[in-house]
PDB file of N, CA, C and O in Angstrom, chain B, residues numbered from 101:
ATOM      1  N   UNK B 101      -2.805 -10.982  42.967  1.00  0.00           N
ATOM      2  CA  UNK B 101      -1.394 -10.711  43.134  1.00  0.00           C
ATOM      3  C   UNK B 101      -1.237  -9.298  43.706  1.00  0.00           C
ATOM      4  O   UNK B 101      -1.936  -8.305  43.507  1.00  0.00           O
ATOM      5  N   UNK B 102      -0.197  -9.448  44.429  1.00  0.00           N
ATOM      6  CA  UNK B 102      -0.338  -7.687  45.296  1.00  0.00           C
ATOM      7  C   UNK B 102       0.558  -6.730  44.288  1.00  0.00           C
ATOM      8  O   UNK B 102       1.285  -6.904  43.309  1.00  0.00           O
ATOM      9  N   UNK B 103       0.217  -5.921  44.870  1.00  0.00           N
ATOM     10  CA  UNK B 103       0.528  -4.395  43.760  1.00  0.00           C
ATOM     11  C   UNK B 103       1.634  -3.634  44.761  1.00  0.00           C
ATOM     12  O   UNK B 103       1.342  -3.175  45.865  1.00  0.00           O
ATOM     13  N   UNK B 104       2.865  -3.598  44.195  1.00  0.00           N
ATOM     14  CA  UNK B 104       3.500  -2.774  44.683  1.00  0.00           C
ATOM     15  C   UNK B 104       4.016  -1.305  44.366  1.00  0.00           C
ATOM     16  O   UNK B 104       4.292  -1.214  43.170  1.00  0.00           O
ATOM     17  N   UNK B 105       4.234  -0.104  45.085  1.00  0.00           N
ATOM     18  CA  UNK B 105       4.601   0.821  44.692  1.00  0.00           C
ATOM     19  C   UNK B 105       6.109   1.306  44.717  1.00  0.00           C
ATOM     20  O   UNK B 105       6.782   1.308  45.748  1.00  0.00           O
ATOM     21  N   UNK B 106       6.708   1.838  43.111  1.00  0.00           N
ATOM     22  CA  UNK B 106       7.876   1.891  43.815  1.00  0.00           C
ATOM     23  C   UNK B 106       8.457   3.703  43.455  1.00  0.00           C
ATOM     24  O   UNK B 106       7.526   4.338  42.960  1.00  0.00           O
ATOM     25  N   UNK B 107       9.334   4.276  43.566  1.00  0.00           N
ATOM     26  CA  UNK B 107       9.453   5.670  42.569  1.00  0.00           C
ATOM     27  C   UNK B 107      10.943   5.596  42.331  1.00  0.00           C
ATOM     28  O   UNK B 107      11.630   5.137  43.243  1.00  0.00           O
ATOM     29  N   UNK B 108      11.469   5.956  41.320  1.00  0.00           N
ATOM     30  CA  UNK B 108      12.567   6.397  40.583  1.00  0.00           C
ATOM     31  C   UNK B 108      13.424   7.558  40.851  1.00  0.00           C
ATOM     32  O   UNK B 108      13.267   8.734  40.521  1.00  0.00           O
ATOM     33  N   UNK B 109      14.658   6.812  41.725  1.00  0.00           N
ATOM     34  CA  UNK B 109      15.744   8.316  42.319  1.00  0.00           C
ATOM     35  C   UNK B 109      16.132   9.144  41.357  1.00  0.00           C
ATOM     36  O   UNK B 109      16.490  10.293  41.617  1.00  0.00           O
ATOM     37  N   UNK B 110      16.107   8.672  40.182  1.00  0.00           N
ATOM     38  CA  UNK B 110      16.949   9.509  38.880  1.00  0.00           C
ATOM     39  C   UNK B 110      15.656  10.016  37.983  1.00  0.00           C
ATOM     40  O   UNK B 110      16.292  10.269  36.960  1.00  0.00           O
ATOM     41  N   UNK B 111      14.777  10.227  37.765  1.00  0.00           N
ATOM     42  CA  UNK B 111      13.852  10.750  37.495  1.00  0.00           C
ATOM     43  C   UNK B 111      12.309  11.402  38.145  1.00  0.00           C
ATOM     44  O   UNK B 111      11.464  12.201  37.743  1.00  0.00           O
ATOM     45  N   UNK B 112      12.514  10.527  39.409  1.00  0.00           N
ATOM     46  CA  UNK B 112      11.352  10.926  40.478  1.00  0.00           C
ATOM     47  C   UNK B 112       9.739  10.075  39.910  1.00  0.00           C
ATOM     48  O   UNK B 112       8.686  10.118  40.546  1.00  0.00           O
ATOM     49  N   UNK B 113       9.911   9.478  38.815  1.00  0.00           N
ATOM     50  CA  UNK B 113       8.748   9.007  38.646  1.00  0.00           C
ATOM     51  C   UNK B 113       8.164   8.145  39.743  1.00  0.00           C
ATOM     52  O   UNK B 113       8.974   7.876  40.631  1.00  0.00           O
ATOM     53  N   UNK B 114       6.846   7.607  39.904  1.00  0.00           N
ATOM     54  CA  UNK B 114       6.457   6.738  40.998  1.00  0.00           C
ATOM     55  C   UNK B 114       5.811   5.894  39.743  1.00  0.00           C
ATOM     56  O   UNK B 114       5.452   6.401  38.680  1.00  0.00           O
ATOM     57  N   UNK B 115       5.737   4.502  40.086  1.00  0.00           N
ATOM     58  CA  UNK B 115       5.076   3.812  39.418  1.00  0.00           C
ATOM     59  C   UNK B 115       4.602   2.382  40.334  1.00  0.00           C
ATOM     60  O   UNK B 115       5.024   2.332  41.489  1.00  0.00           O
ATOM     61  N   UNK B 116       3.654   1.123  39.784  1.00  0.00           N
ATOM     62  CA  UNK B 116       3.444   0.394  40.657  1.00  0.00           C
ATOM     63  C   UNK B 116       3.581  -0.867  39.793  1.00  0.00           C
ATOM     64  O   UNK B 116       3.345  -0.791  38.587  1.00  0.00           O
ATOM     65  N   UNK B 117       3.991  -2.145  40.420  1.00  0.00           N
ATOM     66  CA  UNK B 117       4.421  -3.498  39.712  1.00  0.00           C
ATOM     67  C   UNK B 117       3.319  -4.378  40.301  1.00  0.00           C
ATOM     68  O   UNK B 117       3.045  -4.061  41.458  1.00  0.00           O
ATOM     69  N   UNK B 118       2.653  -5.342  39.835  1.00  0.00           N
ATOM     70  CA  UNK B 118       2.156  -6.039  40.372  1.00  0.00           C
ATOM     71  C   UNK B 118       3.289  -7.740  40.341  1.00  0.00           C
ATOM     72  O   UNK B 118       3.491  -8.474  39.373  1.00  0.00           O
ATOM     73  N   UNK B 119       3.627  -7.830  41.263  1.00  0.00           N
ATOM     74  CA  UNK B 119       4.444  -9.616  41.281  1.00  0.00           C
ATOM     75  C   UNK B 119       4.047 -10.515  43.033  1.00  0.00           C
ATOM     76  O   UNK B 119       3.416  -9.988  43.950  1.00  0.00           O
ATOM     77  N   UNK B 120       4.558 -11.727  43.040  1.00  0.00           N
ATOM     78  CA  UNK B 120       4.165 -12.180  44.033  1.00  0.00           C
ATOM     79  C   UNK B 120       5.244 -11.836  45.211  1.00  0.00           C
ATOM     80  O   UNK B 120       6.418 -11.475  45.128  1.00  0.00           O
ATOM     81  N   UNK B 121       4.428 -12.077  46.311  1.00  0.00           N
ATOM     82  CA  UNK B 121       5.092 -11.777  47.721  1.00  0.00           C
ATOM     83  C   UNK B 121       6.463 -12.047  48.396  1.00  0.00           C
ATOM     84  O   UNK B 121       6.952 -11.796  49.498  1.00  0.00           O
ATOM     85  N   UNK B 122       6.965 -12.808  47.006  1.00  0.00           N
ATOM     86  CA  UNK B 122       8.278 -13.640  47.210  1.00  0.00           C
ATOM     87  C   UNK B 122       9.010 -12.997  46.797  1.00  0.00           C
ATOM     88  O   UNK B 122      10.144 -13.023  47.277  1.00  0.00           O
ATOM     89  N   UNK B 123       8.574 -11.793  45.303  1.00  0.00           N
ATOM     90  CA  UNK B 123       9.282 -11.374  44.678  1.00  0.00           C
ATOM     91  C   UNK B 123       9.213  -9.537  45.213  1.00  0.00           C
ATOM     92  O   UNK B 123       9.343  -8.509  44.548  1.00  0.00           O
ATOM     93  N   UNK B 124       8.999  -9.721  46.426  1.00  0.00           N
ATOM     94  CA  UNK B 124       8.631  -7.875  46.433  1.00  0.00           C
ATOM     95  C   UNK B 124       9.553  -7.017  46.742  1.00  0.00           C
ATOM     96  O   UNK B 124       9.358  -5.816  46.556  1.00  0.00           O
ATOM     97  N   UNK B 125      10.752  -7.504  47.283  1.00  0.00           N
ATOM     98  CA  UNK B 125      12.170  -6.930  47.750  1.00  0.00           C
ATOM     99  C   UNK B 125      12.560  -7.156  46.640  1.00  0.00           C
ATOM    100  O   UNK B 125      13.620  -6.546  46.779  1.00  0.00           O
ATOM    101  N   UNK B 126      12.625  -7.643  45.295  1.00  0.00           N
ATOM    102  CA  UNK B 126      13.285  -7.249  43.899  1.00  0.00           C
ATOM    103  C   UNK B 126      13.813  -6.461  43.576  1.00  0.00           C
ATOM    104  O   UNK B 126      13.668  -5.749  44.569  1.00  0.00           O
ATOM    105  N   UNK B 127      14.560  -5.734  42.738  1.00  0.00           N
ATOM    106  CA  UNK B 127      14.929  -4.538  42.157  1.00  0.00           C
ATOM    107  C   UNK B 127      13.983  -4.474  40.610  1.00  0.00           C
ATOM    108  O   UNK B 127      13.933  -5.330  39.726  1.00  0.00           O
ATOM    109  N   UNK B 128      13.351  -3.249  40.677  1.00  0.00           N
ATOM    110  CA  UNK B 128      12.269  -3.412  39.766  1.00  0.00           C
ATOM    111  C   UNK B 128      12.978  -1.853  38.740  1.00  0.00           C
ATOM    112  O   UNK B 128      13.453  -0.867  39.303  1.00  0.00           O
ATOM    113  N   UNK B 129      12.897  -1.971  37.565  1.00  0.00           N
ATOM    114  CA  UNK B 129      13.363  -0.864  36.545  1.00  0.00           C
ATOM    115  C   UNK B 129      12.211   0.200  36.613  1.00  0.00           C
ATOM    116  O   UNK B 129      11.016   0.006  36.838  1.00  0.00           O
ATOM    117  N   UNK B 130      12.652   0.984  36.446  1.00  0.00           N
ATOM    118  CA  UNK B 130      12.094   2.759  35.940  1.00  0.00           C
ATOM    119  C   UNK B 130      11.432   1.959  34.760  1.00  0.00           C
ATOM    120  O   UNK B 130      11.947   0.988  34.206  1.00  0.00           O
ATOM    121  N   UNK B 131      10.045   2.592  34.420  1.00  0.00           N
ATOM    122  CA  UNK B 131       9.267   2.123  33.182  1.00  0.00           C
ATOM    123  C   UNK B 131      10.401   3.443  31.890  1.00  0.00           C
ATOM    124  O   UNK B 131      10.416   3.384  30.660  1.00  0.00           O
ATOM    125  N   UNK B 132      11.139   4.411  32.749  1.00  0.00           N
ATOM    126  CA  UNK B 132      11.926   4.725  31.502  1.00  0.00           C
ATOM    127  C   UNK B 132      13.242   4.166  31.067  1.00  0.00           C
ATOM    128  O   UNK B 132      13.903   4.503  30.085  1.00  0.00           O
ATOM    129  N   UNK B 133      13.595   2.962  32.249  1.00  0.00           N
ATOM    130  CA  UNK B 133      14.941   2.556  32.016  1.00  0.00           C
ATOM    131  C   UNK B 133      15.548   2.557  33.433  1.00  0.00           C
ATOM    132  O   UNK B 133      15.869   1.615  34.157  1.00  0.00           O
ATOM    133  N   UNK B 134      15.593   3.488  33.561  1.00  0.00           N
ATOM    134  CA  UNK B 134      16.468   3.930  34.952  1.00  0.00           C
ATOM    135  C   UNK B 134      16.579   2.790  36.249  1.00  0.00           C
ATOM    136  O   UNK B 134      15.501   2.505  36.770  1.00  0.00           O
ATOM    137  N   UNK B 135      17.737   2.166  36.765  1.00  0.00           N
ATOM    138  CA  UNK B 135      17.797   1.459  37.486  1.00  0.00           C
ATOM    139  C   UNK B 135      17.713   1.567  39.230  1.00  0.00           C
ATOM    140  O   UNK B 135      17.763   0.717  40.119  1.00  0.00           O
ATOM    141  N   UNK B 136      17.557   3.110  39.221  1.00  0.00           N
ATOM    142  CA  UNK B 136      18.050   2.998  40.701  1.00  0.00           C
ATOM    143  C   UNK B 136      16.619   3.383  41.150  1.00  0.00           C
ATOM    144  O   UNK B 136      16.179   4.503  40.891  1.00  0.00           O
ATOM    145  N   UNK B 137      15.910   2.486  41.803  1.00  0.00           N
ATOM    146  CA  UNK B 137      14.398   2.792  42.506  1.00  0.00           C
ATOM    147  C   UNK B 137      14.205   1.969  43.465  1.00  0.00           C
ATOM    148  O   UNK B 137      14.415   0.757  43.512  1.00  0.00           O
ATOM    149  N   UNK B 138      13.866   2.556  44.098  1.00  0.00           N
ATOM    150  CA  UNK B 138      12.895   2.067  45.562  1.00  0.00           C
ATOM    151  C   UNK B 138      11.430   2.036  45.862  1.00  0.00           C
ATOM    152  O   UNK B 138      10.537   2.785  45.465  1.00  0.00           O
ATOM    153  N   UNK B 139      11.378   0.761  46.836  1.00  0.00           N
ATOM    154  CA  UNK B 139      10.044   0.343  46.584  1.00  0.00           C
ATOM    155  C   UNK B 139       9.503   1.203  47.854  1.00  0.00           C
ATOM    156  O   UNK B 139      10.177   1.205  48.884  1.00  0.00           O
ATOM    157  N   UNK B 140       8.320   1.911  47.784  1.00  0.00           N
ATOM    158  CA  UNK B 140       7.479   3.029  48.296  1.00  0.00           C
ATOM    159  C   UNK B 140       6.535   1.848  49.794  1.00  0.00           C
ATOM    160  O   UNK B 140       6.060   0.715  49.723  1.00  0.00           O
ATOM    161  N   UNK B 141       6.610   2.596  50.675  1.00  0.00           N
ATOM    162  CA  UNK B 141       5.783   1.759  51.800  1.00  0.00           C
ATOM    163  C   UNK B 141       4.198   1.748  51.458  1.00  0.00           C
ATOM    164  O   UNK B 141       3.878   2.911  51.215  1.00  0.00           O
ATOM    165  N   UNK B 142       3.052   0.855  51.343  1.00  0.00           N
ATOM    166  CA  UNK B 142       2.101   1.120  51.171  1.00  0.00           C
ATOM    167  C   UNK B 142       0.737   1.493  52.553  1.00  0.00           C
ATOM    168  O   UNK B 142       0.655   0.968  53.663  1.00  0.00           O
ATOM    169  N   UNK B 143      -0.102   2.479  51.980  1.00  0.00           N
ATOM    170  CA  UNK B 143      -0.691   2.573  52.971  1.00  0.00           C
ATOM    171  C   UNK B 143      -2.039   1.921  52.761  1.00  0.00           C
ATOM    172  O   UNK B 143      -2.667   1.975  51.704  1.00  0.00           O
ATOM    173  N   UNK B 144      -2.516   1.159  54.109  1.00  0.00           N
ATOM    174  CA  UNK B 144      -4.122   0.255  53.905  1.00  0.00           C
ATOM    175  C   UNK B 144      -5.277   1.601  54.445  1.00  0.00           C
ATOM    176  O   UNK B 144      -5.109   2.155  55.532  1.00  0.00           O
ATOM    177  N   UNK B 145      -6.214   1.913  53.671  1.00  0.00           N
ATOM    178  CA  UNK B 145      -6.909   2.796  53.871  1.00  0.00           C
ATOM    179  C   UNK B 145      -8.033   1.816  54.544  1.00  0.00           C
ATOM    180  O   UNK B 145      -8.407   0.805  53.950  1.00  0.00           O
ATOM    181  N   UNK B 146      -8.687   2.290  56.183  1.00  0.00           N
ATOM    182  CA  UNK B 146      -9.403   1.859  56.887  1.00  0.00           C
ATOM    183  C   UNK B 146     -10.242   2.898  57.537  1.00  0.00           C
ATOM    184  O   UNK B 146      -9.959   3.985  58.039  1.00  0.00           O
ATOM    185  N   UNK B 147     -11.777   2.006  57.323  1.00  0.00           N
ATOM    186  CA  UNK B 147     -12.625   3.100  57.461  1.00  0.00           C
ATOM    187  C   UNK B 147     -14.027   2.623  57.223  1.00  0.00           C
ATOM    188  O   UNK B 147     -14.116   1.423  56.962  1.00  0.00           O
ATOM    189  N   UNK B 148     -15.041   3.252  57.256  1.00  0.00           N
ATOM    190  CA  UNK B 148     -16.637   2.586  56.974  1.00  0.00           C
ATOM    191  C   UNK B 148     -16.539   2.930  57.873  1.00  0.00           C
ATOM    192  O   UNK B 148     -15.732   3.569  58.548  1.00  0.00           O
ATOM    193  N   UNK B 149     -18.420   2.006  58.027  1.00  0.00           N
ATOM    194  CA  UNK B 149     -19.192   1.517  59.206  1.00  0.00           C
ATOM    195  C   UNK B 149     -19.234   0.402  59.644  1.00  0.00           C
ATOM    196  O   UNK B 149     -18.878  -0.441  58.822  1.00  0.00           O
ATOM    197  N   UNK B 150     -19.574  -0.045  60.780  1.00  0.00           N
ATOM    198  CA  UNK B 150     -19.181  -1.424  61.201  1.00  0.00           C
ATOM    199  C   UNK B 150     -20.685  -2.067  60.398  1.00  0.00           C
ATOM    200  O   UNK B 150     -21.574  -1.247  60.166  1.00  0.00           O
ATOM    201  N   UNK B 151     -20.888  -3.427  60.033  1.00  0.00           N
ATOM    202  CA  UNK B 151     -21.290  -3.787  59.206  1.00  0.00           C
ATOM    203  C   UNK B 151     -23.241  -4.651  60.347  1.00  0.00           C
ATOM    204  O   UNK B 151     -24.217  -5.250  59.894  1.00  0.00           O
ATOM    205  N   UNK B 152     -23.023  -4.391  61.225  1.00  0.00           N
ATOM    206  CA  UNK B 152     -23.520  -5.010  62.254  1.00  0.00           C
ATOM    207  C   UNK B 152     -23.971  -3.768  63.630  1.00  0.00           C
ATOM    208  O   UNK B 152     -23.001  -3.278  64.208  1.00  0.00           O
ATOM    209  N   UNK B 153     -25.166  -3.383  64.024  1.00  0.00           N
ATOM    210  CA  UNK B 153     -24.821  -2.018  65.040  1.00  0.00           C
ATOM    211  C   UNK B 153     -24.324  -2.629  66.641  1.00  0.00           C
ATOM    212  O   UNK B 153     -24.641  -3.655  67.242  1.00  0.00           O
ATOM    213  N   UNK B 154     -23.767  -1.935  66.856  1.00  0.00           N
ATOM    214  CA  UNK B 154     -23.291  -2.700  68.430  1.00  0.00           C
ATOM    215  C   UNK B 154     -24.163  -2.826  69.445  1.00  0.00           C
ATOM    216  O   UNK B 154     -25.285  -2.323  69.511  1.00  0.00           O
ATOM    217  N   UNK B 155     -23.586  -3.554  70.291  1.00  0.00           N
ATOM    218  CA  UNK B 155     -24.613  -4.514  71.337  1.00  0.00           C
ATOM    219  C   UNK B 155     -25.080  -2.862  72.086  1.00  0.00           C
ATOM    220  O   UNK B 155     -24.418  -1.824  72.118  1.00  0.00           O
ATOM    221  N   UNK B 156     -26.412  -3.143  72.608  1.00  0.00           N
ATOM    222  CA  UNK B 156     -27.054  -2.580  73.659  1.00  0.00           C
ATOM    223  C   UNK B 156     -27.471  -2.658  74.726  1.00  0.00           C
ATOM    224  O   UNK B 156     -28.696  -2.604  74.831  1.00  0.00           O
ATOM    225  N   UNK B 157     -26.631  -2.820  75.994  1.00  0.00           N
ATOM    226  CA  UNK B 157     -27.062  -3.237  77.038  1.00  0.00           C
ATOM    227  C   UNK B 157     -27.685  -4.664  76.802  1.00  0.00           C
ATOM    228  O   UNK B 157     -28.080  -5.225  75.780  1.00  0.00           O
ATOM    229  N   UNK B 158     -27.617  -5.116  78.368  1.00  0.00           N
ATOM    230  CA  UNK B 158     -28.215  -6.491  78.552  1.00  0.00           C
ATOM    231  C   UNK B 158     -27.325  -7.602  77.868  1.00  0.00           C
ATOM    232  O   UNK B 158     -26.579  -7.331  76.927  1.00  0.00           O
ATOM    233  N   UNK B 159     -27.470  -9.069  78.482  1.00  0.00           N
ATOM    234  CA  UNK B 159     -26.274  -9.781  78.262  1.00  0.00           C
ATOM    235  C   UNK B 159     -25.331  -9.313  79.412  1.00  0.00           C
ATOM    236  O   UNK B 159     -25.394  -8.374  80.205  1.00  0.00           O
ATOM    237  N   UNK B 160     -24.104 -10.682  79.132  1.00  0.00           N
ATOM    238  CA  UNK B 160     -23.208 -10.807  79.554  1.00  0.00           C
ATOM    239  C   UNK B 160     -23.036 -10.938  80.910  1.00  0.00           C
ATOM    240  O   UNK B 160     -23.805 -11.872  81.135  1.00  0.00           O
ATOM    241  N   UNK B 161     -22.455 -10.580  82.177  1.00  0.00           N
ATOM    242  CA  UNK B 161     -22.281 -10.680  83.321  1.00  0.00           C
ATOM    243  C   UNK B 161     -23.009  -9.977  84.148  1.00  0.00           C
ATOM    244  O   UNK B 161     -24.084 -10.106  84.733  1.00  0.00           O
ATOM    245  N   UNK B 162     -21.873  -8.926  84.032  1.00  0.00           N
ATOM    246  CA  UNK B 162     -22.239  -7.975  85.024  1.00  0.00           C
ATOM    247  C   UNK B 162     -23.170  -6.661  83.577  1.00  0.00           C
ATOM    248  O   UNK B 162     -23.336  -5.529  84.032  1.00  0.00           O
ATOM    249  N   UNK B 163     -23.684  -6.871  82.034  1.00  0.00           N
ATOM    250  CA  UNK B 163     -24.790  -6.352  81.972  1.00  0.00           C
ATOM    251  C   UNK B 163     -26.467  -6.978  82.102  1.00  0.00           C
ATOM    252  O   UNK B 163     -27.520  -6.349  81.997  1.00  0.00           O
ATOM    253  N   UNK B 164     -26.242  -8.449  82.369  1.00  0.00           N
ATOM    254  CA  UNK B 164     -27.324  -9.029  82.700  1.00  0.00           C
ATOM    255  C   UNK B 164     -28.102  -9.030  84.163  1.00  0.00           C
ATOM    256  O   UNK B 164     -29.278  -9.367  84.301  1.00  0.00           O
ATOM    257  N   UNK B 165     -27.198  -8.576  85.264  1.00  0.00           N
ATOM    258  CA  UNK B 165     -27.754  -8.521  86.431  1.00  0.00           C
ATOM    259  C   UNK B 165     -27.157  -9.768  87.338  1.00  0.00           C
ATOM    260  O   UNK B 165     -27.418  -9.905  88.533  1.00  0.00           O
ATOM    261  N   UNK B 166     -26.386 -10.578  86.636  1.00  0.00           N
ATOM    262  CA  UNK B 166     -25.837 -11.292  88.129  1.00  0.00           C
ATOM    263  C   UNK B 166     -24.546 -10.989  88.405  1.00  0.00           C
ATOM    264  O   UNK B 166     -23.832 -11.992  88.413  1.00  0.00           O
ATOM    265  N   UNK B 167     -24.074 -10.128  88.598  1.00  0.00           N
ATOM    266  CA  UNK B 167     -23.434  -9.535  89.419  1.00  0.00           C
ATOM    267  C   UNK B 167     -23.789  -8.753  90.790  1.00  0.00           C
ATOM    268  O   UNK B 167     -22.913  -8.425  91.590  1.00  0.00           O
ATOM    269  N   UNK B 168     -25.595  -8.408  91.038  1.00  0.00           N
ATOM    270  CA  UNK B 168     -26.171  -8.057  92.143  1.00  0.00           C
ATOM    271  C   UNK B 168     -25.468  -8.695  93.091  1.00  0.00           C
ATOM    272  O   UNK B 168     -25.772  -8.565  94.277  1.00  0.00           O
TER     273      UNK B 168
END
């Protein structure tokens, strides 16, 4: 189930809900009460190494030689 983030205008807290994708535009409560919060944009952290090393010459068209 995805995890959403949301923070609290009247206290500033940030907190995160986990519910389904149907339910993510909801209005979700302050874990102190407080009603007025908005849900926070999330960011996908991307990054590594590619899992495979990339091609090296040779192959394909014009790196195989018929393109002469």
């Amino acid at each position: 189930m995805p995890r959403y983030d949301f923070r609290c205008r009247e206290c500033g807290d940030t907190f995160e809900l986990s519910r389904p994708m149907a339910e993510a535009g909801d209005p979700a409560p302050c874990p102190v009460g407080h009603g007025d919060t908005v849900r926070l944009l999330s960011t996908v952290a991307v990054g590594g190494r590619a899992s495979a090393p990339a091609p090296s010459g040779g192959g394909g068209c014009c790196g195989g030689g018929c393109c002469s």
